[in-house]
N, C-alpha and C positions, 0 to 999 in steps of 0.2 A: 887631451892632445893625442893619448897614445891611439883612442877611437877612431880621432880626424884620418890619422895617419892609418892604419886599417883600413876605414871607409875609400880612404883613395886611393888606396891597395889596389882594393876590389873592384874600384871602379878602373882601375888602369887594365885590371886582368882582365874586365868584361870588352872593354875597347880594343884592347889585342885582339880578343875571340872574335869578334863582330867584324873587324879588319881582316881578319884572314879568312875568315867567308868570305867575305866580298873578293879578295884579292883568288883564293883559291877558286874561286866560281868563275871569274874575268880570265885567269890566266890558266887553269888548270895547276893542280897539287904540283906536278914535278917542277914546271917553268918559275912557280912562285917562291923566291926568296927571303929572307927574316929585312932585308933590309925594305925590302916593297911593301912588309906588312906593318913597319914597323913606321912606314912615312905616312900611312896611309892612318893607322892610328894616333900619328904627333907624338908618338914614343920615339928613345935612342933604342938600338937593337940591342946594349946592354939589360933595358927593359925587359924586353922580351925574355931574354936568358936569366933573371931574375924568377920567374912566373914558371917558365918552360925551357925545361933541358934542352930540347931542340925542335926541330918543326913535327917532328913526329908527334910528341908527347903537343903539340898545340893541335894539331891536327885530330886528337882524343878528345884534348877536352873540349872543341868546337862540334864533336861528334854527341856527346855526353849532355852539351848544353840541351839539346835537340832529343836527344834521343829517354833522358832520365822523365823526366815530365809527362812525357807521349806514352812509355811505357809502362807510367803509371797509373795515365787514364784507360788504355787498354785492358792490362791486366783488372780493373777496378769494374770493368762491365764483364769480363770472362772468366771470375770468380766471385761475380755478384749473387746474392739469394735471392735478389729480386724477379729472377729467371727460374722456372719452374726446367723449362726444359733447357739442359745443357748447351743444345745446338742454338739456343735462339740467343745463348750469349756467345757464342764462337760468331755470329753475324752479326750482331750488336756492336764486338769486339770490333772488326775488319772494317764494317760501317764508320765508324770511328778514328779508327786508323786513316782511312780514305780522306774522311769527310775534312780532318786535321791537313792532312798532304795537301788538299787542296785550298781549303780556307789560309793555310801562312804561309807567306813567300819565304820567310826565314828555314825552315822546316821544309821546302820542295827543294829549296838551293843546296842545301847540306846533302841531302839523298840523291840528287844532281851530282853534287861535287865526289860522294863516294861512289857514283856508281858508273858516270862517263868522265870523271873528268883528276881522273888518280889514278895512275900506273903505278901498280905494285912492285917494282924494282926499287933495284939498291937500298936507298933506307928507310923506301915504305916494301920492302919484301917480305918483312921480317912480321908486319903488322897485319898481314892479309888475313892469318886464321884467327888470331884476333876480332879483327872487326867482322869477320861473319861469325862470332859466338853468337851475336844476339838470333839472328835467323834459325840457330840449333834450338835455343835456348825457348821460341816458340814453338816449334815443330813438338819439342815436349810437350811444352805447355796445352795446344791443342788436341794432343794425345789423350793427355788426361782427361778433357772434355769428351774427346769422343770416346773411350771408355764408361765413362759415366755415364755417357745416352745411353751405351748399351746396356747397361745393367740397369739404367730404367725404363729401357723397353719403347725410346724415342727415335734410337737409330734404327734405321730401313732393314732388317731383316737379311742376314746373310753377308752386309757389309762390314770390313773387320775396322775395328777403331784405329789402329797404325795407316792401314791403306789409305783411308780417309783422310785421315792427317798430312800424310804425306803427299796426298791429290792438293788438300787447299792448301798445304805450302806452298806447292808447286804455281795455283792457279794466283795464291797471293803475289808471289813473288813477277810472276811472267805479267800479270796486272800491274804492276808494283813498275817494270821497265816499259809495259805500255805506255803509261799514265805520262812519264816522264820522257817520254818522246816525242810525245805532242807537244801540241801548244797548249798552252792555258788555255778552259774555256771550250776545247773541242767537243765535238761530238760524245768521243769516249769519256771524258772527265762526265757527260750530262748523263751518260749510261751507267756505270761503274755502281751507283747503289741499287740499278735493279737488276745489274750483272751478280753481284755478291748476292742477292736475295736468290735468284735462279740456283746458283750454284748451292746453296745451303737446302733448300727446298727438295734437290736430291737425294738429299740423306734424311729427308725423318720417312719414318715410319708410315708405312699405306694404311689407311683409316679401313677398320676392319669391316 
């Protein structure tokens, strides 16, 4: 019994999450209220405050559904052994990234919903440097990569492994609100993995 009751726990907290996408994507973060999200899942809004302190802390762990999974197939190609050369899994990594964004509608909505459709005021003010830890948290990450080319002699000669890093955050990232401005499907989404090849291609090493 005490199982059941768990199980449908969980399943109520997934129905919340899954509702406040949908509501946060329809209506935008500020406009959307606990009671719209809370109809939307056939919960009472004391539900919801059962689960979630307030819309902030749902607005996390709608981000977290999305975001824990992806970042662990990422990370899982950009410290793979299976790459002789560092750079070929920092494109591997991005390839993947992309390829996700676009294959799940669940996964475009949420990046959607954080990146047009959430004004950082009032009581998401507080959550901004927050929610862009993860974007720091790579920039390291590819750092380390590109260090490592350089000490095995794969990066381009004369380029420093930080500047580099800090070019594909940059080009990730401005890729990243491209992608998301189009439509499904465009032109740029059919580009995008020989755009990342282009951009990685700049950095190895000229064949002596």
């Amino acid at each position: 019994m005490v199982r059941k009751t768990k199980e449908e726990a969980e399943k109520t907290r997934k129905d919340i999450i899954e509702s406040a996408r949908r509501v946060f994507h329809q209506c935008g973060v500020g406009r959307s209220t606990l009671e719209q999200i809370a109809k939307a899942a056939g919960v009472t809004r004391g539900a919801i405050y059962w689960h979630f302190q307030d819309k902030a802390e749902l607005f996390f762990a709608m981000r977290e559904d999305v975001f824990v999974p992806m970042i662990a197939r990422t990370d899982a190609l950009l410290f793979s052994d299976d790459f002789a050369d560092p750079l070929d899994a920092i494109e591997a990594s991005l390839q993947e990234f992309f390829r996700v964004l676009d294959d799940s509608p669940v996964v475009r909505e949420v990046f959607e919903i954080m990146i047009s459709r959430c004004e950082y005021v009032d009581e998401f003010a507080s959550v901004q440097q927050e929610v862009g830890k993860p974007a720091y948290t790579f920039l390291e990450k590819i750092e380390s990569r590109y260090q490592r080319a350089a000490e095995c002699g794969t990066l381009r000669a004369g380029l420093d492994p930080l500047h580099m890093a800090r070019d594909t955050w940059a080009f990730t990232s401005g890729l990243l609100h491209l992608m998301l401005g189009c439509q499904k499907g465009s032109d740029l989404d059919r580009r995008i993995p020989e755009m990342i090849s282009l951009h990685m291609a700049l950095r190895h090493a000229l064949p002596c």
